[in-house]
ZAMARGU-4260 file (C-alpha; in steps of 0.2 Angstrom, whole numbers, plus 5000, padded with zeros to 4 digits):
<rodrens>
0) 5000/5000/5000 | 5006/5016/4995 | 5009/5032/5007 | 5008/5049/5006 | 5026/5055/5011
5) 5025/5072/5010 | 5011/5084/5002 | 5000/5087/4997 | 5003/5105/4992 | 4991/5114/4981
10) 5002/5123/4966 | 4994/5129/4952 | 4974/5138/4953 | 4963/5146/4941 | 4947/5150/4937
15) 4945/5132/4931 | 4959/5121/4935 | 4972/5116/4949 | 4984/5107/4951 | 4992/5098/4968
20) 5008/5090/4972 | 5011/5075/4981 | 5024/5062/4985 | 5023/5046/4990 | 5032/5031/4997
25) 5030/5019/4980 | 5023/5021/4964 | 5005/5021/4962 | 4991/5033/4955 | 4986/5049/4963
30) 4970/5056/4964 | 4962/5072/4969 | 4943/5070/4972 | 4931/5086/4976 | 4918/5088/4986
35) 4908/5092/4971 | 4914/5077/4960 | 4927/5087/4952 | 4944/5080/4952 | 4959/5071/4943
40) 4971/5057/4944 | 4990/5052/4938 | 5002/5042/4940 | 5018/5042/4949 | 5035/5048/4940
45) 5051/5041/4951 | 5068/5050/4952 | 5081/5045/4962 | 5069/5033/4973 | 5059/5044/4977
50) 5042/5044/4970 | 5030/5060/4963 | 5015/5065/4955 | 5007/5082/4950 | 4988/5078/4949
55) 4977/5090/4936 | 4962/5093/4942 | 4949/5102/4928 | 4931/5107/4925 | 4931/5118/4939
60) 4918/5133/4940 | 4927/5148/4943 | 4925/5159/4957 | 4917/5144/4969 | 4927/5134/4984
65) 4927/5115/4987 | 4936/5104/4998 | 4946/5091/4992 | 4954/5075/4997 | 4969/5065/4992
70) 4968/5045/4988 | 4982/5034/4983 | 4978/5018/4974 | 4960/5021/4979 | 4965/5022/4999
75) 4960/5040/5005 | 4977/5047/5013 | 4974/5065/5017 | 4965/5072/5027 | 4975/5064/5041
80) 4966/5055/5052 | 4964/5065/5069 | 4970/5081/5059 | 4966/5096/5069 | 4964/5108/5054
85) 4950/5108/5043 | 4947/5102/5025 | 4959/5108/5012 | 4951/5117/4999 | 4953/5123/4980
90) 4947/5140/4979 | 4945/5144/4959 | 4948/5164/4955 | 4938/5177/4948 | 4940/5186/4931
95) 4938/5203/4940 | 4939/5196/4958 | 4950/5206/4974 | 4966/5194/4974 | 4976/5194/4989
100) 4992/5189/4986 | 5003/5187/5002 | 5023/5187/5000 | 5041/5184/5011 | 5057/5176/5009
105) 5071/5165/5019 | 5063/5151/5031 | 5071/5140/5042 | 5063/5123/5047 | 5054/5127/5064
110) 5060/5116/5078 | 5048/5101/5083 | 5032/5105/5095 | 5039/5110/5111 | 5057/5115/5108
115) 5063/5132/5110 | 5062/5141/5093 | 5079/5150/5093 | 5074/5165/5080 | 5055/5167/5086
120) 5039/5161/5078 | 5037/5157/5063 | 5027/5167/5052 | 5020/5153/5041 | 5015/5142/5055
125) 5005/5159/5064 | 4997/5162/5047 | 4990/5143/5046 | 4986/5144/5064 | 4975/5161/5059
130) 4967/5154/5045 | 4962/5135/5052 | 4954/5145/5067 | 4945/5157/5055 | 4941/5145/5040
135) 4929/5157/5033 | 4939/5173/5036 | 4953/5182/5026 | 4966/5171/5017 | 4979/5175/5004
140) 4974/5169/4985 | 4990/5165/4981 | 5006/5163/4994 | 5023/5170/4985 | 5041/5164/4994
145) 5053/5172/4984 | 5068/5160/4989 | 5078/5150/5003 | 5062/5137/5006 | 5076/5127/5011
150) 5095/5130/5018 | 5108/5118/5009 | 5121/5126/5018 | 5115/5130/5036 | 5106/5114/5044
155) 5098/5112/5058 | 5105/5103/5073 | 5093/5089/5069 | 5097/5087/5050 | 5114/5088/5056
160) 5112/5073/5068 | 5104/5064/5051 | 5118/5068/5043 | 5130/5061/5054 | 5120/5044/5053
165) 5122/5043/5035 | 5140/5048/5034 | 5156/5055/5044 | 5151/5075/5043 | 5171/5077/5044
170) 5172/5074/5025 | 5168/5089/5014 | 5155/5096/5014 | 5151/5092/5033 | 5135/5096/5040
175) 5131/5104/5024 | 5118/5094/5012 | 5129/5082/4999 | 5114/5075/4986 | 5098/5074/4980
180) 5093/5061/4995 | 5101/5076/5008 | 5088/5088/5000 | 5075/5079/5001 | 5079/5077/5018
185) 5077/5098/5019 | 5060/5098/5012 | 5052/5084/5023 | 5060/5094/5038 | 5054/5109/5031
190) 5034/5105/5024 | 5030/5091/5035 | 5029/5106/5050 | 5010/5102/5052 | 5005/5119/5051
195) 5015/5122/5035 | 5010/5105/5028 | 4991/5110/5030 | 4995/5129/5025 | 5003/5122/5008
200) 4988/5111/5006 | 4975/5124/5004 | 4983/5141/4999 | 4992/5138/4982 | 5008/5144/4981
205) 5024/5149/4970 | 5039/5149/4970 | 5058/5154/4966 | 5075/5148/4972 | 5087/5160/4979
210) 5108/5157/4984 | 5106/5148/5001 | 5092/5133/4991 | 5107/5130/4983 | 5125/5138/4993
215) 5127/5155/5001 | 5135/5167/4988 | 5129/5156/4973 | 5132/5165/4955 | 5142/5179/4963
220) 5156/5183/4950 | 5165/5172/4937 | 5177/5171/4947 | 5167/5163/4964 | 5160/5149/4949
225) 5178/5146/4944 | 5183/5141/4963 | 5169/5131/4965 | 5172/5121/4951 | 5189/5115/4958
230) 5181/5109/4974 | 5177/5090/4973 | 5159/5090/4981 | 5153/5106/4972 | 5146/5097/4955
235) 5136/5084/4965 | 5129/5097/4976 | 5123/5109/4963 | 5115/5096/4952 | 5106/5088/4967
240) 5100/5105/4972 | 5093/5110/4954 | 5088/5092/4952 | 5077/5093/4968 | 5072/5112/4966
245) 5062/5105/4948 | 5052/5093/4958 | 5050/5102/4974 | 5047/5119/4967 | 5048/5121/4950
250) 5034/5109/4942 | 5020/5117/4952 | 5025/5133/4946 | 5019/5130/4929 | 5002/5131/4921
255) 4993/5116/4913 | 4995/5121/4895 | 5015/5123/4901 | 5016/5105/4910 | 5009/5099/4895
260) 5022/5106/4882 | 5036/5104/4893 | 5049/5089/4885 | 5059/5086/4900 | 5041/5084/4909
265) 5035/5071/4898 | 5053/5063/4900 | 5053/5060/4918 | 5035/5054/4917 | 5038/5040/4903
270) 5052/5035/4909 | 5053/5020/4924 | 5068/5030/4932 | 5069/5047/4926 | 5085/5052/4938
275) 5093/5050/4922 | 5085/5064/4910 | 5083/5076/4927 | 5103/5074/4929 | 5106/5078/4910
280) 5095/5093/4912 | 5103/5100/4929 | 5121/5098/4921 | 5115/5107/4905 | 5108/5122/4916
285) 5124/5123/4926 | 5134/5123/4910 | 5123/5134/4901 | 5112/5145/4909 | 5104/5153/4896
290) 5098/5136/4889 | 5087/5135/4903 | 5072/5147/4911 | 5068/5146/4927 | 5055/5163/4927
295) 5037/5161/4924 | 5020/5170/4921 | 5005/5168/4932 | 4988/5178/4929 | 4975/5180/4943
300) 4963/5189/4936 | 4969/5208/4932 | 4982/5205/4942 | 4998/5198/4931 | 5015/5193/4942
305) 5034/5189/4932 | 5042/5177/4945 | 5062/5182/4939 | 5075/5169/4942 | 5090/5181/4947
310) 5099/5170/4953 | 5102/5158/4942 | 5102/5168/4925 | 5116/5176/4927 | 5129/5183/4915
315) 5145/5183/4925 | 5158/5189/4915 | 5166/5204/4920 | 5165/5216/4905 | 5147/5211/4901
320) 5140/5207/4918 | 5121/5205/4918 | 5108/5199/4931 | 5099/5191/4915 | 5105/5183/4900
325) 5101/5192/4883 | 5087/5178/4881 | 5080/5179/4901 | 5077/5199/4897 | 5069/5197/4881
330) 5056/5185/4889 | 5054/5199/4905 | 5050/5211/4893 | 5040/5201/4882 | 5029/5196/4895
335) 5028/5214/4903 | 5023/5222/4888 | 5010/5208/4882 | 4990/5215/4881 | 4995/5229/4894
340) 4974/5235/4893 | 4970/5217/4903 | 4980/5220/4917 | 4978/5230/4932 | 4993/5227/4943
345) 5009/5220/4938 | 5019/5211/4951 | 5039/5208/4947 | 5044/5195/4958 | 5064/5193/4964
350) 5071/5187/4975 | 5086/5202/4976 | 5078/5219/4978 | 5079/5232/4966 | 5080/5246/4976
355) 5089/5246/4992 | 5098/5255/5006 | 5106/5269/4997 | 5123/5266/5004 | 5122/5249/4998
360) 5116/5253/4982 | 5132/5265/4980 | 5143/5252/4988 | 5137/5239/4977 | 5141/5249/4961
365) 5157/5255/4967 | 5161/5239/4969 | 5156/5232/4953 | 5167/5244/4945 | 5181/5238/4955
370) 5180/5220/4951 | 5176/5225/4932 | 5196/5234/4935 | 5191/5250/4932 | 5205/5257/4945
375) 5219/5244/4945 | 5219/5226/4948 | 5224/5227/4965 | 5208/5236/4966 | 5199/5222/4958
380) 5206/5209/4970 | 5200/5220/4985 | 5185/5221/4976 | 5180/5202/4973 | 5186/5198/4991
385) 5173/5212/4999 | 5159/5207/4985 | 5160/5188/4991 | 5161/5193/5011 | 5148/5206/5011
390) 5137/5198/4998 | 5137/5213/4987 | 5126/5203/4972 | 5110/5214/4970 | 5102/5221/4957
395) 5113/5238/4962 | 5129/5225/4960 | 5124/5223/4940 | 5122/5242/4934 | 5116/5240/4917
400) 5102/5227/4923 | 5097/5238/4937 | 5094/5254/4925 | 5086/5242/4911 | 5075/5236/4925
405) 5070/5254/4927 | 5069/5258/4909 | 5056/5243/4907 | 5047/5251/4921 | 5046/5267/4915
410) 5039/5261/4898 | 5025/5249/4906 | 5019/5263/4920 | 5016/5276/4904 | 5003/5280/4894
415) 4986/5276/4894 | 4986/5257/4895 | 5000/5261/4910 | 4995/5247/4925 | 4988/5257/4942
420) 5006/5250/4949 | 5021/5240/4946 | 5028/5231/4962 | 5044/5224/4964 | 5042/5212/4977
425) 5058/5205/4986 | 5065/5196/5000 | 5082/5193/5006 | 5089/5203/5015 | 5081/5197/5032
430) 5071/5214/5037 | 5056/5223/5028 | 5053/5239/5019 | 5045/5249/5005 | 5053/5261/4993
435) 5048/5272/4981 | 5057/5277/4965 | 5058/5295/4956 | 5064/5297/4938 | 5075/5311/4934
440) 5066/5311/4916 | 5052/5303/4908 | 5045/5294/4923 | 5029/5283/4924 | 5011/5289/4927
445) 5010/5272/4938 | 5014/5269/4956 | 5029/5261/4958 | 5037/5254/4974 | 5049/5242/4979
450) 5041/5228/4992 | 5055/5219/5003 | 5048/5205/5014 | 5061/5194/5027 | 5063/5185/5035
455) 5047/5171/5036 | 5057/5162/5050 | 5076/5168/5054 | 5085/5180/5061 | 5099/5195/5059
460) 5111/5201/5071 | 5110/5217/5079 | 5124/5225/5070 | 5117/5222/5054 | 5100/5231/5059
465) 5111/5246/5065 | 5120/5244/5047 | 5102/5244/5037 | 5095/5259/5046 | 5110/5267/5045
470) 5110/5266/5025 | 5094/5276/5024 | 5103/5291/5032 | 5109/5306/5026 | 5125/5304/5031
475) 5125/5286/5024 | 5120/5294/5008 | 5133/5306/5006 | 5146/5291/5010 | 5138/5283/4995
480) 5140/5297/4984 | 5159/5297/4989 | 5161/5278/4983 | 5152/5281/4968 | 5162/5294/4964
485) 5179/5284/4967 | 5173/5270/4957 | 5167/5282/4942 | 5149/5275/4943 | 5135/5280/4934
490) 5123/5290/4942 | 5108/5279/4940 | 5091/5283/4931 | 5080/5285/4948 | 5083/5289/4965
495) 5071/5283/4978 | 5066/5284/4996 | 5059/5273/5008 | 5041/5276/5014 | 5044/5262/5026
500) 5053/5252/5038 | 5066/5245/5041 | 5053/5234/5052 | 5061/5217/5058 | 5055/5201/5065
505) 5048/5187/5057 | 5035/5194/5043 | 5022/5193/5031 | 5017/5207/5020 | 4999/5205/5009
510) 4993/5214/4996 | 4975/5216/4991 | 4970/5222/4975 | 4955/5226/4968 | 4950/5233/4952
515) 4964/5249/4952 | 4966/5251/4970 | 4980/5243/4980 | 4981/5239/4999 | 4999/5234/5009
520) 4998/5225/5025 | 5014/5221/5036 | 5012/5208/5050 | 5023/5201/5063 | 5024/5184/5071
525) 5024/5187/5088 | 5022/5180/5106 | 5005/5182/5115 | 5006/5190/5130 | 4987/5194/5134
530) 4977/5180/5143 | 4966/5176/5128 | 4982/5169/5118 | 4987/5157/5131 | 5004/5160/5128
535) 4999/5157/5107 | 5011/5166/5093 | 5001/5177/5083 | 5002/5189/5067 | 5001/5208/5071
540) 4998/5220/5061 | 5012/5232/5061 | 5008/5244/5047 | 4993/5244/5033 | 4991/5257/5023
545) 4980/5262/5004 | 4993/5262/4989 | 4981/5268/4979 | 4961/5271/4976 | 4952/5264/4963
550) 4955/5275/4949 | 4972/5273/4953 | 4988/5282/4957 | 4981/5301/4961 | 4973/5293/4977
555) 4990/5284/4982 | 5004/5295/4992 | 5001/5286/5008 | 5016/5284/5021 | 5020/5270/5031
560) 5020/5270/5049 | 5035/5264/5055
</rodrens>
């Protein structure tokens, strides 16, 4: 009899069609069924042992809610028996419907029940624990994480005591994950938290990858792939984690039409074992990035979001260093400027901001034109050595990318097909804030704001929140101009400020957006104190404010509280 391992996790939603990913403990066939006779079935695809199945489920009226459940081979496996939560459900979406789309980045696994959780609550379990005890209440439409679902490179102590039963953590790379079998490892630890499994279950989700689902600094400079390269464990580590990223993460961010088109897809689904076509098509993304796309396209209504792969897409060398290959920025702008008139909101999803602190903006590009040798090559040395220590790799770090990025923004947010905003959402850099860009010339009639969300569930030092408040400030600026200057940088096609923040904790921001108007909410996940909680973790709201009205921008100049 065949068991469900992890899942199910509900991906992919429209106004007719879902789908929801499972995996289980041997092959079999999968089904979903409906509470209104709706549903689908599939069968199993193995890689690497393990084995998966992305069930389509069609014929759904849009705009309605039905709960669902999971049977493998016929036996019902989900809901769990005894499951506190209620039913998982498949909500289909509206053509003109208010879409809430709630977004953060970088989670730890939480500990087990009962252990102390070292960096706080965690925002994903206090959402699930808010939205099981108010089944009919608010809820996101769609859950964005914009990178580090897992840590391959900073393990918990109870993957690291897994670790050291499967082989001596004194060989390279220790208590780091080594193969695909190690990552799949990171996602049980990670998903099978009963909140987050329920929360995955009944909120559709997508996703990207950022540096630490794969190893901290990944795609930094030529240079940084060069050395990895040379070490012995690196080639096994970074196919394992694109391998495991395509099944974990990837697959349910595609639509139907997409799933049904996609060659390596079909591949891995006819073949008996298809570890071998997934590991041919890893090794040809590491070795050519531009043969591959990671970004993708999702429509909710009039809301459209770009999910932008900035991590892997790279163009690393030094003279014509890019944050996307000529082929990665074509598609951007492609699917930008695509039927402009049927979108309200366009949502640009990465998962390194655009707009940041502005002394680390200026240090970014002063340090770019260092590593490029534009004053010496002992200046470039000093250069890749601070890029690599002080993860100087945002957009800010590609300048050409960062003013292309703001050229297509420009062009989108102008005329009378511009969009009511255009939103940069982020993650990261572990606190939250919200930025908001002015054009020296020929700016857009749209809002325009740079949304940073992190942590979900991790923690930064107190020095670093010094350092990011800091870099707002005046004086900070005026440094920043200083290294600019010494690096013979480009003044940049915007400046910006930041209407917002730096708030940090543990966080959630959610947008609502309805027709033309926009709405922000921040939330915290934070301890109760009162006597109703019962010492309960729960989401506060820390600042909520109206980005625009309903005919758009000219209601919008709303400030954050901090």
């Amino acid at each position: 009899m065949a068991d469900l391992r992890l899942g199910p996790l509900l991906r992919y939603v429209d106004g007719s069609s879902a789908t929801v990913w499972v995996e289980t403990s041997r092959p079999c066939t999968a089904e979903v069924r409906c509470s209104d006779g709706t549903g689908g079935r599939t069968r199993t695809f193995q890689v690497a042992g393990h084995h998966y199945a992305l069930v389509p489920v069609d014929g759904l009226p849009p705009g309605t809610e039905r709960t669902y459940e999971v049977f493998l081979d016929g036996t019902r496996v989900w809901p769990l028996p005894d499951a506190p939560f209620p039913a998982s459900v498949i909500r289909t979406t509206e053509p003109d419907g208010t879409v809430r789309v709630a977004f953060g980045s970088c989670r730890w696994a939480a500990p087990p029940e009962g252990e102390k959780d070292p960096v706080g609550p965690d925002a994903l379990d206090t959402l699930a624990a808010r939205i099981a005890a108010e089944p009919d209440g608010e809820r996101p439409d769609v859950l964005l994480l914009l990178g580090d679902q897992v840590y391959a490179d900073e393990t918990s102590p109870a993957t690291r005591s897994w670790l050291a039963a499967r082989r001596d953590p004194r060989d390279p790379p220790g208590d780091q994950v080594a193969d695909y079998e190690e990552y799949t490892h990171l996602y049980y630890e990670s998903w099978l938290d009963p909140e987050v499994r329920w929360l995955l279950s009944t909120v559709p989700s997508c996703m990207i990858f950022d540096d630490h689902d794969v190893i901290d600094d990944w795609n930094t400079s030529a240079s940084w792939v060069a050395d990895m390269r040379e070490v012995p464990w690196w080639q096994e580590r970074l196919l394992s984690g694109l391998m495991s990223y395509w099944v974990y993460q990837h697959l349910g961010n595609l639509t139907p039409a997409e799933l049904a088109t996609d060659p390596l897809y079909a591949a891995v689904r006819e073949s008996p074992d298809g570890t071998d076509e997934l590991r041919a098509f890893a090794a040809r993304a590491e070795a050519d990035a531009a043969s591959v796309r990671w970004s993708y396209r999702r429509d909710f209504g009039r809301v459209r979001l770009l999910m932008v792969d900035s991590r892997a897409a790279r163009v690393l060398d030094e003279e014509s260093r890019s944050m996307l290959d000529p082929g990665e920025a074509e598609w951007l702008r492609e699917q930008v400027l695509e039927e402009r008139d049927s979108y309200d909101h366009l949502l640009i999803g990465t998962s390194l901001p655009w707009l940041l602190p502005h002394l680390v903006h200026d240090a970014e590009a002063w340090d770019a034109a260092l590593c490029r040798g534009d004053r010496g090559a002992r200046w470039a040395r000093f250069g890749e050595d601070l890029r690599r220590k002080a993860d100087l790799e945002h957009w800010a770090a590609f300048p050409a990318s960062f003013t292309a990025l703001a050229d297509l923004i420009a062009e989108v947010g102008s005329g009378p097909e511009a969009p009511a905003t255009v939103l940069v959402l982020s993650g990261d850099v572990h606190h939250a804030y919200v930025a908001e860009p002015t054009w020296y010339t020929g700016g857009p009639d749209s809002l325009v704001l740079q949304l940073t969300c992190s942590p979900v569930h991790n923690s930064v030092p107190s020095w670093i929140r010094f350092g990011f408040r800091f870099g707002w400030s005046g004086t900070a600026r005026a440094l920043g101009r200083r290294l600019a200057r010494h690096g013979g940088c480009e003044r940049p096609p915007v400046s910006w400020r930041h209407t917002g923040g730096p708030w940090f904790g543990n966080q959630l921001m959610t947008l609502t957006l309805s027709g033309r108007s926009a709405k922000l909410r921040l939330e915290q996940a934070r301890e109760g104190k009162g006597d109703g909680d019962q010492g309960r973790a729960r989401l506060r709201t820390v600042s909520e404010t109206r980005l625009t009205g309903e005919s758009g921008r000219e209601k919008s100049r709303s400030t954050f509280a901090d």
